[in-house]
N, C-alpha and C positions, 0 to 999 in steps of 0.2 A: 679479225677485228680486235680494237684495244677494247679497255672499258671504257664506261659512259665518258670520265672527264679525262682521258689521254689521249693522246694521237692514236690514228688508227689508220691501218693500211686498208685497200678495198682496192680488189680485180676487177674489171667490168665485166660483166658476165657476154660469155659469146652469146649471137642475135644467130638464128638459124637462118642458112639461105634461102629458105622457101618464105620465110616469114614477108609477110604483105607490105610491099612498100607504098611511101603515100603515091597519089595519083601525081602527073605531071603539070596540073593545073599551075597559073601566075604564082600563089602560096597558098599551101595547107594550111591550116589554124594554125597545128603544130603535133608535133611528133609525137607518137603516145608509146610510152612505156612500161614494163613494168616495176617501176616506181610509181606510189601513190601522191599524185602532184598536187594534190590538193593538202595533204600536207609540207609542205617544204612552201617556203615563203618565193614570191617569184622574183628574180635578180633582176632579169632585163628578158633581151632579145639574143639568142644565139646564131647565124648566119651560114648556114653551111648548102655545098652542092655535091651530089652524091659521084661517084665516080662515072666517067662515061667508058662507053663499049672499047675506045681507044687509048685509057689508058697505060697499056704497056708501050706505048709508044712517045709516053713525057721524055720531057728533056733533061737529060745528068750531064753535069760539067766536071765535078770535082771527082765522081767516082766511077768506077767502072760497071756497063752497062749487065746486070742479069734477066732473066726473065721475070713476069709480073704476073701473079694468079689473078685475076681481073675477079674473080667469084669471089675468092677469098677477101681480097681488097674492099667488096661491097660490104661483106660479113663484117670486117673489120673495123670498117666506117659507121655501121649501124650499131655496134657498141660503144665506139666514142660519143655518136650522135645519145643513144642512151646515159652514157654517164654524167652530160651537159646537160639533161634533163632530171637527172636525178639529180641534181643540185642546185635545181629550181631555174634554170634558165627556157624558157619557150623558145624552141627550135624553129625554125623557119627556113625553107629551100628555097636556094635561088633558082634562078631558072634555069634549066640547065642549055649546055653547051657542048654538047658531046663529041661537033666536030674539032674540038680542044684538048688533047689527053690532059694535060695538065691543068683544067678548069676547078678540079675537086679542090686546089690550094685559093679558095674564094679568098684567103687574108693578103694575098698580092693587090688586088684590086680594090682596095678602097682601108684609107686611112679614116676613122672616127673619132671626132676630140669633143666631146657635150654634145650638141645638136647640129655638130658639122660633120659629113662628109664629103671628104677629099678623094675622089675618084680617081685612081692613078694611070700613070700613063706608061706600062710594062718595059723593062729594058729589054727583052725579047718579043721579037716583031710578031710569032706568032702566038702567042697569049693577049696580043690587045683589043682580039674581040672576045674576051671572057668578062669585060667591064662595062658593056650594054648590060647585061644579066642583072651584075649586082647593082645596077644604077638606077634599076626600075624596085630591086628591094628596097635597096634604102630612104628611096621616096615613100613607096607604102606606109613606111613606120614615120612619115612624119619629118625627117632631117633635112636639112639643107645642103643645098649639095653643090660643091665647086669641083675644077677639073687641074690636073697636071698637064699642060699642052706640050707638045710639041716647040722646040727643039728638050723639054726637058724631061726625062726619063725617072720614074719613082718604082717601085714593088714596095709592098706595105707589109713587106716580111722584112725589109730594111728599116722597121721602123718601132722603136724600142719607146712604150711612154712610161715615164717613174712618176709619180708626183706631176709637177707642173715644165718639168724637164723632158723633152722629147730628142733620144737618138736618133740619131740617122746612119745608114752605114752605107758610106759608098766604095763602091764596087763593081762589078759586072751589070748590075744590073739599075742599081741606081748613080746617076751623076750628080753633078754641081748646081745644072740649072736644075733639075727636080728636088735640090734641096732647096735651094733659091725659092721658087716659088712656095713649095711647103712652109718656108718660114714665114713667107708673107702671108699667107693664109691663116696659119696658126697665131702669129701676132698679136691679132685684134680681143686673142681666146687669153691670153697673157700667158702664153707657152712660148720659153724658149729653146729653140731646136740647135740641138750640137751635134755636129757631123761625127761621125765614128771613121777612119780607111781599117778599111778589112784586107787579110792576109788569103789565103786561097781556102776559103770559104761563098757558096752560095750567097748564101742574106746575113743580116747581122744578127735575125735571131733566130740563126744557126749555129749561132758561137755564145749567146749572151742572152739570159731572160731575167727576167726577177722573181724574185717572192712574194707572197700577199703584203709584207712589211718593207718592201720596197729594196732589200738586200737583192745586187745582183751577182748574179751567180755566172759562170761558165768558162770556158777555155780560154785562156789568155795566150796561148801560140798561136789564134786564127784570127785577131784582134789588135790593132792598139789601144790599150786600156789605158791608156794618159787621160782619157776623157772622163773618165770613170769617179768617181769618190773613192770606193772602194771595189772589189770585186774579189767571191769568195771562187774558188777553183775547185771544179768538178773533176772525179776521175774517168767516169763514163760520156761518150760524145751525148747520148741518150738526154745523159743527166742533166746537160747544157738548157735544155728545152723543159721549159713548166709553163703552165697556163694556170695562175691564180683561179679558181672558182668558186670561191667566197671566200669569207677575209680570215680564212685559219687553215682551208684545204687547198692543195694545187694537183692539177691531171698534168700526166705526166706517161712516158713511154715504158712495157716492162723490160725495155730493151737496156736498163739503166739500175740494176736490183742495187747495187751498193749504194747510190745516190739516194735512191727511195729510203732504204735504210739512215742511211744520213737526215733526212728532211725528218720522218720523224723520230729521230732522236732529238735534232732542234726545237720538238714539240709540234709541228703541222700532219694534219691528217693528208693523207695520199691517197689519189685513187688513179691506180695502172691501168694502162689501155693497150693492148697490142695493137701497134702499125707497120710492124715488121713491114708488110707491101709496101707503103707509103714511105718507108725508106729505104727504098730501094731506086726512090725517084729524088732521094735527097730531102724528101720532105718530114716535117714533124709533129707534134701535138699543138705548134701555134698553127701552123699555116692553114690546118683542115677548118679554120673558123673563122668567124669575128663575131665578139663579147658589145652588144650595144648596150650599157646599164640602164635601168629603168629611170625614166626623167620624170618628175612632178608635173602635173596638166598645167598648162598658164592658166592666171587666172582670168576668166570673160572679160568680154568688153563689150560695152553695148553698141548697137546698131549704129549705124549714121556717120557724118564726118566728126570730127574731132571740132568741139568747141575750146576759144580761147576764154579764162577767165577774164572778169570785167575787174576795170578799176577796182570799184567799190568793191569786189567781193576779194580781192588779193590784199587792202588793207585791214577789213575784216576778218582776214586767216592772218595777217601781220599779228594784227592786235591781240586774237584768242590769243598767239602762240608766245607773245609776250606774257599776258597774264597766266598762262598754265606754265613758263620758264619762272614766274617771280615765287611762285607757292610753290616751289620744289624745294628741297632742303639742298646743300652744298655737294652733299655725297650722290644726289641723286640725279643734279643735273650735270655730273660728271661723267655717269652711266653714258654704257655706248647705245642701249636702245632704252628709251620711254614712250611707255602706248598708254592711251586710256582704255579703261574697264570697261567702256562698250564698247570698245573697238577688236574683233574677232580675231585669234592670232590664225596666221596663215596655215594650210591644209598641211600636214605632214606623213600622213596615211600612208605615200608612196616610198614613204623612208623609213618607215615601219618603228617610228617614234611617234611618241606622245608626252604633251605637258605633264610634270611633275607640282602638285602641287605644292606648297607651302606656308604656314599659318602665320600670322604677324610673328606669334609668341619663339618660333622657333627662327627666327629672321636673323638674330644675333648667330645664333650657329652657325647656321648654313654660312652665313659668308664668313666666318672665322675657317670654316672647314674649306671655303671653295677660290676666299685670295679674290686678288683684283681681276681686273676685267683683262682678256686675252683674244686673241685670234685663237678659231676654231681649226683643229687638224683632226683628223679621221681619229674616232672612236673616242674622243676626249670629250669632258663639256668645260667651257668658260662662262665665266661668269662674274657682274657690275655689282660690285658692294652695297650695301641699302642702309642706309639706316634705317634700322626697326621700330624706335620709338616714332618718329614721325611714321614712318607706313602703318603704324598701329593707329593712326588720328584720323586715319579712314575708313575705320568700322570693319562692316564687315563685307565692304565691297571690296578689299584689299586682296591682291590676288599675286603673288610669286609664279613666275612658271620657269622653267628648264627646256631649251630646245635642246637636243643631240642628233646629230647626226653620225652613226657607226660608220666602220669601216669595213661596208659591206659593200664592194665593191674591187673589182679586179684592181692591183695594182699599178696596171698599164692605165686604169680612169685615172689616175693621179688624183688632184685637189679639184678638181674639175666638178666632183660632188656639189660643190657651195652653189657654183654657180648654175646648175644642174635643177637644183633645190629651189632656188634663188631667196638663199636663208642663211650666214652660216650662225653656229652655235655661239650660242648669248645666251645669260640670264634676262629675261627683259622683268621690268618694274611696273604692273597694270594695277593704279588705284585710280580713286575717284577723291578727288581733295574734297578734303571737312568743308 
């Protein structure tokens, strides 16, 4: 381990094969370890299916067939499954599907972008009943769910998210129409999806992952990286493969020592996981999962249908909203958000942020220090210029606050945070005029 404020590596500790697995019910709570979870802040929802009785009988295209310790491979799962939990994510099994060997790669089956999943529709005929399973989890937790039909073919291990930017990689397994409809899907999310063609590789992220900072990393001979901004070049295939697990560490394979080495030297903490089994079937540290971030509760609505406002009451919010735009000063009706002082600002608990406050008197600083008003990107705050002297004319109901939202989140969520939250980061201006 480093010290408290460097990068640090961490092994996941082997899980004994005797050790109690959860029962086979629809879903466990969640996975218990030992890591103290009540320390560690919780990220989301982590997705996974434990290996079945058949897995030495998955399917390998690009490499040549060895034998599979099926024992070993469970041992091995339950310390990944461990490490995703020691980093605050609550584990959850899907249902299993054991007459599937290759069911334990749950991230083929379903793409997740905010509050959507996109159930995919497997380019190998006999993996498409591994997507009943996860189609009954991702309803549990709430998401909305669409499908990849038929004629078009998706794996969601072809499917790379940065930012608001969604790869695709077609190939063996994914084609044209399964990119087609993905993008229509995704559209409405304001995700544009750019196809990747992949060289004699599996999936595309098998060749290609990123960093919690959105740098991507991996082999550029199993790829065309034309698509790319940039792309940093690993030397281990291992090294190809990281799974962001919060916004400074990525899990990662120990099949890969020099890359680890690499990442923190960049400055990211690493935590290694033997999959050796698991790659043995071609597969990696993305594909044993899916990362659902933790989304903010909407907020209630009450009962009954939906009433239309009256005449009389839409010139009446006319007219207040007149006279609270004319008693604003220049700078202030310029701001990108203005709330009144009894108006509650929205919950943010689930983003593990909280209002800052700020006093009339220090009002001049703050915005000298904090510049004009921006669009929010992970882990920044922006912030609407005030004038002080007028915010000081309202006593002492005058209220500054600071939203932020961090970039605590996988970097495959991309910007999807904002909308996630449904907030992005602003200075807002809460007073009550003299």
């Amino acid at each position: 381990m480093g010290s408290g404020t460097g990068p640090s590596a961490t092994t996941a500790p082997a899980v004994r094969e005797d050790a109690p697995m959860t029962d086979s019910g629809l879903f466990p709570t969640s996975v218990t370890t030992h890591t103290a979870a009540s320390a560690v802040r919780r990220r989301g929802t982590a997705l996974v299916r434990p290996p079945g009785p058949r897995l030495a009988d998955g399917i390998v295209t690009h490499i040549e067939r060895s034998p599979v310790d099926v024992a070993l491979a469970r041992a091995q799962h339950a310390a990944y499954v461990a490490a995703l939990a020691g980093a605050g994510w609550d584990v959850r099994e899907v249902p299993p599907a054991d007459e599937h060997p290759d069911a334990v790669f749950v991230e083929d089956t379903v793409v997740v972008v905010d509050d959507l999943a996109v159930l995919t529709h497997p380019g190998a005929l006999q993996r498409r009943g591994e997507v009943e399973g996860t189609a009954k989890a991702v309803e549990a937790l709430g998401l909305r769910t669409v499908r990849i039909t038929a004629p078009g073919h998706l794996d969601g291990g072809d499917v790379l998210q940065v930012g608001t930017t969604v790869y695709v990689g077609r190939g063996g397994r994914t084609d044209a129409e399964g990119i087609r409809q993905l993008r229509a899907h995704l559209a409405p999310l304001g995700r544009t999806v750019v196809p990747v063609p992949l060289h004699a590789v599996l999936h595309l992220k098998s060749a290609v992952t990123a960093l919690p900072d959105g740098t991507i990393v991996g082999l550029p001979d199993l790829v065309d990286v034309a698509p790319f901004p940039t792309l940093r070049t690993v030397e281990e295939e291992g090294g190809a493969h990281v799974v962001p697990i919060t916004e400074g560490t990525v899990l990662m394979a120990t099949s890969a020592p020099k890359t680890r080495e690499w990442l923190l030297d960049l400055g990211f903490d690493v935590v290694a996981v033997d999959i050796g089994e698991f790659e043995k079937l071609e597969g990696c540290v993305t594909c044993l999962s899916v990362l659902v971030p933790a989304r903010c509760p909407a907020p209630a609505r009450p009962a009954g249908p939906a009433r239309q406002p009256t005449a009389p009451a839409v010139a009446a919010a006319t007219a207040s909203a007149a006279r609270a735009t004319a008693s604003r000063t220049p700078s202030q009706r310029s701001s990108r958000r203005w709330a009144c002082a009894s108006k509650p600002a929205p919950s943010r608990a689930c983003c593990g942020t909280a209002p800052n406050a700020v006093t009339p008197s220090s009002a001049a600083s703050s915005r000298a220090a904090t510049g004009p008003a921006v669009r929010g990107t992970p882990g920044t705050t922006s912030s609407a210029s005030v004038d002080a002297p007028s915010a000081a004319k309202s006593g002492p109901t005058t209220r500054l606050t600071r939203r932020v939202w961090p970039a605590s989140y996988p970097a495959n969520a991309g910007a999807g945070r904002a909308a996630i939250c449904g907030y992005t980061s602003t200075r807002t201006v809460a007073w009550k005029p003299a």
